[in-house]
N, CA, C and O atoms as a GROMACS GRO file, in nm:
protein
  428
    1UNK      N    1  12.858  -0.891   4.068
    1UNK     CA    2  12.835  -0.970   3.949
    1UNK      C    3  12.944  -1.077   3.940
    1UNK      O    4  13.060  -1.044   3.960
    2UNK      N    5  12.911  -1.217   3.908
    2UNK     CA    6  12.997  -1.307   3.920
    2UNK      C    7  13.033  -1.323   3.746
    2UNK      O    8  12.975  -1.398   3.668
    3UNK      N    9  13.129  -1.244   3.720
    3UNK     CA   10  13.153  -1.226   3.559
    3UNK      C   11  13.315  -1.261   3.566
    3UNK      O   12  13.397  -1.220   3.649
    4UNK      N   13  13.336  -1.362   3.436
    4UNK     CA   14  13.447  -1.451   3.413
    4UNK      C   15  13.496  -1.342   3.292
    4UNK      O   16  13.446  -1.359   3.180
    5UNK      N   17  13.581  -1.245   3.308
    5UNK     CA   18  13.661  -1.172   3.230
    5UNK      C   19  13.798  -1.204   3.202
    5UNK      O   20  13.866  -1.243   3.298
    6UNK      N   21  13.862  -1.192   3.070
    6UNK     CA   22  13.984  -1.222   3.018
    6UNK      C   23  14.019  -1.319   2.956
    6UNK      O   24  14.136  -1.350   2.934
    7UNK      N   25  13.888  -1.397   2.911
    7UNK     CA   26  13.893  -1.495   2.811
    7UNK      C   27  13.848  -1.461   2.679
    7UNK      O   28  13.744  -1.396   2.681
    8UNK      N   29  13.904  -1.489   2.540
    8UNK     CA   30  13.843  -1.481   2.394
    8UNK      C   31  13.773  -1.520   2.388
    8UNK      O   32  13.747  -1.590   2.487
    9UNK      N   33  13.706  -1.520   2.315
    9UNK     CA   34  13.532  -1.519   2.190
    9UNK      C   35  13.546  -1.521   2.084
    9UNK      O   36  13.593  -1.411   2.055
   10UNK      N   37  13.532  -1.589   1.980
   10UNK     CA   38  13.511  -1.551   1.873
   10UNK      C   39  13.389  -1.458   1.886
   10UNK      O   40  13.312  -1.447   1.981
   11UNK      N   41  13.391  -1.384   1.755
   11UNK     CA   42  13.316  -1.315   1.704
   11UNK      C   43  13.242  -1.311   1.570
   11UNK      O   44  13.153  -1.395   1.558
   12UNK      N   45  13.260  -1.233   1.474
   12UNK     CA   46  13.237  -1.276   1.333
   12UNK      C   47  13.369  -1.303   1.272
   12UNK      O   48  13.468  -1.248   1.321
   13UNK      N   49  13.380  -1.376   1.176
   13UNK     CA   50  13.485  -1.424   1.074
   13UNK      C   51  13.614  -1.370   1.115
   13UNK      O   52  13.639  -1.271   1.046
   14UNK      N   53  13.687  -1.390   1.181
   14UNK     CA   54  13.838  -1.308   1.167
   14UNK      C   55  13.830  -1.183   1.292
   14UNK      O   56  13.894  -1.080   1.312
   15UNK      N   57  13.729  -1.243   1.354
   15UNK     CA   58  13.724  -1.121   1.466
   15UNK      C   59  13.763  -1.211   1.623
   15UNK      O   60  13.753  -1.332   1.606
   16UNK      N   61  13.801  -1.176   1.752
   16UNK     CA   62  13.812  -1.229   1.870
   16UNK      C   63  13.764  -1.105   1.934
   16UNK      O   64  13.762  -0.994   1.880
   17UNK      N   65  13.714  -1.142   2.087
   17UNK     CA   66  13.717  -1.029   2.158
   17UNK      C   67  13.715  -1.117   2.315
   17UNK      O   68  13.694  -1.234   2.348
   18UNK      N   69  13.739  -1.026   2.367
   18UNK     CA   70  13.803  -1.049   2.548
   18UNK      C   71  13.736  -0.934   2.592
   18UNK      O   72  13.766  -0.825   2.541
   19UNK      N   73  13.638  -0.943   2.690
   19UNK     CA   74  13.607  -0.830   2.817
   19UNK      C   75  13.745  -0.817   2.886
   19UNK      O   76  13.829  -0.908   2.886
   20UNK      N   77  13.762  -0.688   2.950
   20UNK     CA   78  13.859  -0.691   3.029
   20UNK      C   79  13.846  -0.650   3.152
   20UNK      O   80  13.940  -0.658   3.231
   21UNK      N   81  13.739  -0.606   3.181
   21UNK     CA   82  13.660  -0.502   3.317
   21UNK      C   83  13.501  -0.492   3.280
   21UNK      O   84  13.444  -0.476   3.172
   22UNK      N   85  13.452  -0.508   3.420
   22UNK     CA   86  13.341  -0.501   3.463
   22UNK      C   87  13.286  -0.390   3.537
   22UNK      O   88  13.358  -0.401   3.636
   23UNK      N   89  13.217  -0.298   3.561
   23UNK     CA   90  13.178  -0.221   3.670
   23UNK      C   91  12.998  -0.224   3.702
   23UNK      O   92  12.913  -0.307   3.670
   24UNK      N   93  12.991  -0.117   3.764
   24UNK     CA   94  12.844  -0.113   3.830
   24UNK      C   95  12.736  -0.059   3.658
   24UNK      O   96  12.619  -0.092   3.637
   25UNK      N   97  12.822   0.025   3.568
   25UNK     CA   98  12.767   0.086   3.457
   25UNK      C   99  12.830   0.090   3.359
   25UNK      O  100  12.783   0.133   3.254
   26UNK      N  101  12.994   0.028   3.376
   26UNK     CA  102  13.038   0.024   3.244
   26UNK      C  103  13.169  -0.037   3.238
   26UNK      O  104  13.261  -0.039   3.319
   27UNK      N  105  13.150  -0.104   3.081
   27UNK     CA  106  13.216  -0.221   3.103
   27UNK      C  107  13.338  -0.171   2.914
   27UNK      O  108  13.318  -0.090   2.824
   28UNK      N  109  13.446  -0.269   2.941
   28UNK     CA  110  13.560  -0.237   2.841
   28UNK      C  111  13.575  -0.410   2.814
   28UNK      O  112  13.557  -0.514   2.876
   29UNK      N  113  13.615  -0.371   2.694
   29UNK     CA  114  13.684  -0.540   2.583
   29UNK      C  115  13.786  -0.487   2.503
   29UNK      O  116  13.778  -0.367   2.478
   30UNK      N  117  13.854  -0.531   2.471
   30UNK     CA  118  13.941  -0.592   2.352
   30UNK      C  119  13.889  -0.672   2.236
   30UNK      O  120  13.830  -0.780   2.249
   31UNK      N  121  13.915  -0.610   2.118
   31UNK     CA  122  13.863  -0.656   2.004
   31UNK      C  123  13.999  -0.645   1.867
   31UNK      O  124  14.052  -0.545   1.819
   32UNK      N  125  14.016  -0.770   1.842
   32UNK     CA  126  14.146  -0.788   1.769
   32UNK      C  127  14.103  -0.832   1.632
   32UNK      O  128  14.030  -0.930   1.650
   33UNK      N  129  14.116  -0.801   1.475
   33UNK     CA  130  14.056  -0.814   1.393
   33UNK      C  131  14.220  -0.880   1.273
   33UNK      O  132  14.337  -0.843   1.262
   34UNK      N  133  14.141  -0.979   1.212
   34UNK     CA  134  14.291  -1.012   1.103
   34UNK      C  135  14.244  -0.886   0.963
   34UNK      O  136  14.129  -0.864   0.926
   35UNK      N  137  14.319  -0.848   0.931
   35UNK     CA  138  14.312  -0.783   0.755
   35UNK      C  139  14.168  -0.853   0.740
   35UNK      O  140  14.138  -0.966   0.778
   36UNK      N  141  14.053  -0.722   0.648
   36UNK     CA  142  13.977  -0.733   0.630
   36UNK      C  143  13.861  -0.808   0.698
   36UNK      O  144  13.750  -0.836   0.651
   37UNK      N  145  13.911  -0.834   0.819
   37UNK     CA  146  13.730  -0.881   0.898
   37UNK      C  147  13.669  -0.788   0.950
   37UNK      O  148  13.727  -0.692   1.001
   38UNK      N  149  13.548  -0.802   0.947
   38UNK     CA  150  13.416  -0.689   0.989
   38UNK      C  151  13.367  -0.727   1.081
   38UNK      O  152  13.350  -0.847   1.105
   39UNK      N  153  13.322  -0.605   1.176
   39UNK     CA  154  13.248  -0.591   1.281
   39UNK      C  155  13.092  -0.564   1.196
   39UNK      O  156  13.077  -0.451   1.152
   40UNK      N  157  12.961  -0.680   1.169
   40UNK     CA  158  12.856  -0.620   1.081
   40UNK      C  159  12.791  -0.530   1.125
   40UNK      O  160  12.786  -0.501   1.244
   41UNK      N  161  12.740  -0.480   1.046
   41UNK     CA  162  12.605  -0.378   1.122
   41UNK      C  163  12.538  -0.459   1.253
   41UNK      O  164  12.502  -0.570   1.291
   42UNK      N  165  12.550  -0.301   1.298
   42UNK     CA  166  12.444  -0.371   1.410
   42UNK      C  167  12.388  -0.225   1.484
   42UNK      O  168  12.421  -0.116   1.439
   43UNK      N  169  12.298  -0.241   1.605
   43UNK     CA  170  12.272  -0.104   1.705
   43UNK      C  171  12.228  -0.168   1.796
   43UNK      O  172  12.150  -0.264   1.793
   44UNK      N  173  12.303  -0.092   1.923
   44UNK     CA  174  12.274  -0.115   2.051
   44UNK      C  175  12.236   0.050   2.106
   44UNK      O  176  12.259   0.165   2.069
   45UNK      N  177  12.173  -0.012   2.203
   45UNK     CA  178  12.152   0.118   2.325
   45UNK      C  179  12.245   0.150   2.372
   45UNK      O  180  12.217   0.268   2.392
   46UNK      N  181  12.324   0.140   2.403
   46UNK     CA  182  12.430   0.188   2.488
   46UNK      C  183  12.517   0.237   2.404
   46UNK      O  184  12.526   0.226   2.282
   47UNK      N  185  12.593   0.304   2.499
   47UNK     CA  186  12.701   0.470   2.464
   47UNK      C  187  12.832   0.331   2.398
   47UNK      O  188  12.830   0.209   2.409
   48UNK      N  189  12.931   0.428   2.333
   48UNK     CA  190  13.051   0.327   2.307
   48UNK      C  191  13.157   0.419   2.282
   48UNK      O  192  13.129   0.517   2.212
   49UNK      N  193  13.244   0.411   2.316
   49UNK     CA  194  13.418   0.499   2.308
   49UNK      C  195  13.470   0.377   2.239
   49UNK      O  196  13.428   0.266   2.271
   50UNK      N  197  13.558   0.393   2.147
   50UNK     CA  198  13.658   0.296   2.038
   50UNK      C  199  13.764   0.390   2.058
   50UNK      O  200  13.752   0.510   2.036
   51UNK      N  201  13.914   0.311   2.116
   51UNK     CA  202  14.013   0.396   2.080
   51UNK      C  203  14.112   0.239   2.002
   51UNK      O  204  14.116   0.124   2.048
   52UNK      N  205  14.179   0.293   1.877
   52UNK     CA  206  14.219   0.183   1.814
   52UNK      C  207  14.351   0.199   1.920
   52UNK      O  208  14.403   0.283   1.994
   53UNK      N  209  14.365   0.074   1.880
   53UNK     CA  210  14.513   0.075   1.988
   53UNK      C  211  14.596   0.027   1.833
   53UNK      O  212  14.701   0.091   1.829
   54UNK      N  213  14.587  -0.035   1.747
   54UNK     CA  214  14.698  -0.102   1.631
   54UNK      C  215  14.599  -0.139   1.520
   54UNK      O  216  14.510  -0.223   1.535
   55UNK      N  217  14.631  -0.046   1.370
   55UNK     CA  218  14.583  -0.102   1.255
   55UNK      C  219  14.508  -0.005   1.200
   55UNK      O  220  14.519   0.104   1.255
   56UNK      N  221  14.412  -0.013   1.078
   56UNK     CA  222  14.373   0.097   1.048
   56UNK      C  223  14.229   0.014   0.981
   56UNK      O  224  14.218  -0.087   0.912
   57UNK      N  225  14.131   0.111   1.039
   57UNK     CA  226  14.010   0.064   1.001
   57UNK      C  227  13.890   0.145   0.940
   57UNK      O  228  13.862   0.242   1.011
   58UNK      N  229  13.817   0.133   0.836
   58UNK     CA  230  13.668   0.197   0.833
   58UNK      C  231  13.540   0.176   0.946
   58UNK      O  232  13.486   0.070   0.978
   59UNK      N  233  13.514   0.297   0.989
   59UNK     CA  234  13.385   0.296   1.042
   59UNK      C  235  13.284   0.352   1.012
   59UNK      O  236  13.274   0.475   1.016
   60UNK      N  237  13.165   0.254   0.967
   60UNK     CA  238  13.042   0.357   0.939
   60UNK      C  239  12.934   0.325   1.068
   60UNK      O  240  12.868   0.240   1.128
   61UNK      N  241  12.959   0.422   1.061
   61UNK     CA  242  12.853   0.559   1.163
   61UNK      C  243  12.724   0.586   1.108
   61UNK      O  244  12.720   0.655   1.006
   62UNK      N  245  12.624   0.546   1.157
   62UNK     CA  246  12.476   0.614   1.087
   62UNK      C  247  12.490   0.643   0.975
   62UNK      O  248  12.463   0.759   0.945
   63UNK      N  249  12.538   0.548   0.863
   63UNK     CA  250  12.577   0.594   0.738
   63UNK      C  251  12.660   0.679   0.669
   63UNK      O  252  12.656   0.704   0.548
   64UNK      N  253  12.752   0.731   0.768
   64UNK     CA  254  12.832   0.790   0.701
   64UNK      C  255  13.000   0.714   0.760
   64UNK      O  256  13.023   0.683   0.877
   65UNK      N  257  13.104   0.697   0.634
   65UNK     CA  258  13.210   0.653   0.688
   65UNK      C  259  13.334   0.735   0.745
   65UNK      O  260  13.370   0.845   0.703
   66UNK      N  261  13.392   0.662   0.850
   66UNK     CA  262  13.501   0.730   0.886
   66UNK      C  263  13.633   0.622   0.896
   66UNK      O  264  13.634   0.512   0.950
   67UNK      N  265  13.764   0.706   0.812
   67UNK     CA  266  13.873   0.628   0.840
   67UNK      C  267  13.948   0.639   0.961
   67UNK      O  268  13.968   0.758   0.985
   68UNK      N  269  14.010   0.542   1.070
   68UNK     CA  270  14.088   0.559   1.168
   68UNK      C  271  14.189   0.480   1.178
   68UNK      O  272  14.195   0.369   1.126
   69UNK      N  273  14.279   0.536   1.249
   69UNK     CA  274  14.391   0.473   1.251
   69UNK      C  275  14.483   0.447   1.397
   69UNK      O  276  14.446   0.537   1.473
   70UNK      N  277  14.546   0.394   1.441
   70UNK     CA  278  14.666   0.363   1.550
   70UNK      C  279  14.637   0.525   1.628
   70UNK      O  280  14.655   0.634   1.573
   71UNK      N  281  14.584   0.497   1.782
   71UNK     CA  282  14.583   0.650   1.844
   71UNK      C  283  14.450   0.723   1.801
   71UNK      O  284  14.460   0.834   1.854
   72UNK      N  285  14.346   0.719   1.743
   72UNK     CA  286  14.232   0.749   1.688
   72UNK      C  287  14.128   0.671   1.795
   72UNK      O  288  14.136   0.558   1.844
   73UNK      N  289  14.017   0.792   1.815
   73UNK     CA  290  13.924   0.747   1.931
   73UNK      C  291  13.778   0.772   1.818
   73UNK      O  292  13.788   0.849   1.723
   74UNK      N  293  13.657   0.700   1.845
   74UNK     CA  294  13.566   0.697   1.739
   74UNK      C  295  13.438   0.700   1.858
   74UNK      O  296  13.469   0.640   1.961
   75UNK      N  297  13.326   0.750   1.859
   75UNK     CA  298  13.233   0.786   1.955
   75UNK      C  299  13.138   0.709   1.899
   75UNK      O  300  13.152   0.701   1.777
   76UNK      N  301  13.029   0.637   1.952
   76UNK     CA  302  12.924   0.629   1.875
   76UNK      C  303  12.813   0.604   2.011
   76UNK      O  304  12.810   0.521   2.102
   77UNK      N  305  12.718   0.731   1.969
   77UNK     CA  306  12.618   0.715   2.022
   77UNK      C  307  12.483   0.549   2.069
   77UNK      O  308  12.466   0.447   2.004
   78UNK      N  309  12.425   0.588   2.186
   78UNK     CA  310  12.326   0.485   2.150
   78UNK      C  311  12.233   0.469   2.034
   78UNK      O  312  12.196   0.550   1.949
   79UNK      N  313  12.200   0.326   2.058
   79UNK     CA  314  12.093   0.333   1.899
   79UNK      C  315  12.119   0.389   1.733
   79UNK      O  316  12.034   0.408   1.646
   80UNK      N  317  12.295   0.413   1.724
   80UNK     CA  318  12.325   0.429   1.614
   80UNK      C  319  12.383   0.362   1.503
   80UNK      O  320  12.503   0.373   1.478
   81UNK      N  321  12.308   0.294   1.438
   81UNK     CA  322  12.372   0.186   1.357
   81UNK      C  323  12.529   0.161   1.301
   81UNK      O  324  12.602   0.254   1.265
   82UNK      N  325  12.548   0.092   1.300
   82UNK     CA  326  12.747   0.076   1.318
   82UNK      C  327  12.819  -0.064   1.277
   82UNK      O  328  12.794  -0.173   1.329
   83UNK      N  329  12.914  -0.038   1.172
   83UNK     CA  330  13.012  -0.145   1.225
   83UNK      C  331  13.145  -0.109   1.188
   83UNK      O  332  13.186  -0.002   1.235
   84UNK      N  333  13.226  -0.179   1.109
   84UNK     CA  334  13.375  -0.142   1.101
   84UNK      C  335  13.370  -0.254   1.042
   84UNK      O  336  13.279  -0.337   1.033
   85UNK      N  337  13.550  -0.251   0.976
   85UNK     CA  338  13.633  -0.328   0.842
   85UNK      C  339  13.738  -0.315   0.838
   85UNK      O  340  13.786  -0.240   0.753
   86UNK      N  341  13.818  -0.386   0.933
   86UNK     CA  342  14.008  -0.366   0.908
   86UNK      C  343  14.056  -0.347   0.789
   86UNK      O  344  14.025  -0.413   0.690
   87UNK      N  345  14.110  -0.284   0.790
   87UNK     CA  346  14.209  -0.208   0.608
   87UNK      C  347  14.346  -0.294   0.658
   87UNK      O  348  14.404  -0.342   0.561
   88UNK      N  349  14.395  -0.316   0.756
   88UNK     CA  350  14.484  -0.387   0.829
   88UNK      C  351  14.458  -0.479   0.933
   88UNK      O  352  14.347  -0.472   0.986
   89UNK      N  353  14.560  -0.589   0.987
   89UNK     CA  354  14.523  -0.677   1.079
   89UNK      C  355  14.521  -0.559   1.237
   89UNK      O  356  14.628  -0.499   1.239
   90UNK      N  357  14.436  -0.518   1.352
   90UNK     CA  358  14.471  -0.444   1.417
   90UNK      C  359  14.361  -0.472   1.560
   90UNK      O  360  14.284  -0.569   1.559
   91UNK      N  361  14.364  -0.426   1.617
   91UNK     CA  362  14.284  -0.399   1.771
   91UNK      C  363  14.239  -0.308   1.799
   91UNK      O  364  14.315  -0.212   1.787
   92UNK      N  365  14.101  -0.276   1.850
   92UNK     CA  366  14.058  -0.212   1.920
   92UNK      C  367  14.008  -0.248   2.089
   92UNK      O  368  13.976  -0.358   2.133
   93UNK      N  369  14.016  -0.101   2.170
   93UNK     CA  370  13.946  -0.115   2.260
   93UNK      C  371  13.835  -0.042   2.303
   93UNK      O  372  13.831   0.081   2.301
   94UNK      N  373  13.708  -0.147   2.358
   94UNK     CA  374  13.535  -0.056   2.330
   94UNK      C  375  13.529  -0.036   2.465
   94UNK      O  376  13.576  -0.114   2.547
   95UNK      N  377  13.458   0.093   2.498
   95UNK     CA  378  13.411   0.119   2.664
   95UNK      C  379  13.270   0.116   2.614
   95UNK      O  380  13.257   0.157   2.499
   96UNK      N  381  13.133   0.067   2.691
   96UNK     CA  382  13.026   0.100   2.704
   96UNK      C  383  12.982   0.072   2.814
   96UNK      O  384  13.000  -0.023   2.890
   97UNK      N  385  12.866   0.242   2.824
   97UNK     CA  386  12.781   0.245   2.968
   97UNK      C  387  12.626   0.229   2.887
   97UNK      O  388  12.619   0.275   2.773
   98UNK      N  389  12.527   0.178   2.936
   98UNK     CA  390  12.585   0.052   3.048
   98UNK      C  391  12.624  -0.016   3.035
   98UNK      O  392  12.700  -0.012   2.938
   99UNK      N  393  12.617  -0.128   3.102
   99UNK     CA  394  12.669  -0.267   3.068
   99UNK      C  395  12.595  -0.332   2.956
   99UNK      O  396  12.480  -0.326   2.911
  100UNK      N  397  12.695  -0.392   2.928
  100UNK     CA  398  12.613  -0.500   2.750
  100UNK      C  399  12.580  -0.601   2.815
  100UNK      O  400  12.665  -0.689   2.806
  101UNK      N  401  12.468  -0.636   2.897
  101UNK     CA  402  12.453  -0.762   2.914
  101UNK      C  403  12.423  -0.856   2.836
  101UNK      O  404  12.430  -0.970   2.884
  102UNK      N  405  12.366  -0.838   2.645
  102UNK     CA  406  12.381  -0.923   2.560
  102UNK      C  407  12.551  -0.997   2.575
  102UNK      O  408  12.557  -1.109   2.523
  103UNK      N  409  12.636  -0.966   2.616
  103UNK     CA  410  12.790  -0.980   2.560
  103UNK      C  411  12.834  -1.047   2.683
  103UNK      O  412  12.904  -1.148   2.668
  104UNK      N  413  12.796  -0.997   2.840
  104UNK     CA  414  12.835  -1.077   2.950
  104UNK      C  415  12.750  -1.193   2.934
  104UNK      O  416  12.824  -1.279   2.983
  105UNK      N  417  12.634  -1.259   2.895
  105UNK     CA  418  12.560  -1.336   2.930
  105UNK      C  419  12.614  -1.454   2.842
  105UNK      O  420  12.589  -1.574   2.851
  106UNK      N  421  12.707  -1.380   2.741
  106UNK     CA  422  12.753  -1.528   2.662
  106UNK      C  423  12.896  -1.576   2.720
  106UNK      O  424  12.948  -1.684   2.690
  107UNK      N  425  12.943  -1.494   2.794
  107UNK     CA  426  13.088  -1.594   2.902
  107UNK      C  427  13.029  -1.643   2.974
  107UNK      O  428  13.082  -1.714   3.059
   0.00000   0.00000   0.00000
């Protein structure tokens, strides 16, 4: 795959994100958020691991919320509706299998 990784994106309002790795099934980003910007709802197919690396954030999960913080890993199944809301300015990092090709196709 001829994929240009390690450049920012905006995202929504107060959000950036950077791929950082590519593979055959699964791919990782960086996602850096200022105080109070949201990741909106959304659902994808694919699997997702969140481990915050700095800051503290809400995540709702199929409707139900969860608080996390610095060192906190957050799972979310495919097809499960989702987003998040910095309580602080902070970062996360997302693994998903497979690949998001919605997300490579816009670098």
């Amino acid at each position: 795959m001829n994929t240009v990784i390690g450049q920012w994106q905006d995202a929504e309002p107060g959000v950036r994100r950077k791929i950082t790795a590519v593979g055959q099934a699964i791919m990782s980003m960086v996602v850096e958020f200022e105080a109070g910007a949201e990741g909106y709802m959304h659902s994808h197919p694919h699997e997702q691991l969140t481990y915050v690396v700095r800051g503290e954030f809400d995540f709702t999960i199929g409707g139900e919320v969860r608080r996390v913080r610095e060192g906190d890993s957050v799972y979310i199944p495919g097809g499960a509706k989702h987003g998040v809301k910095a309580l602080a300015a902070g970062a996360l990092f997302d693994t998903f299998t497979p690949l998001r090709d919605d997300l490579l196709q816009r670098i």
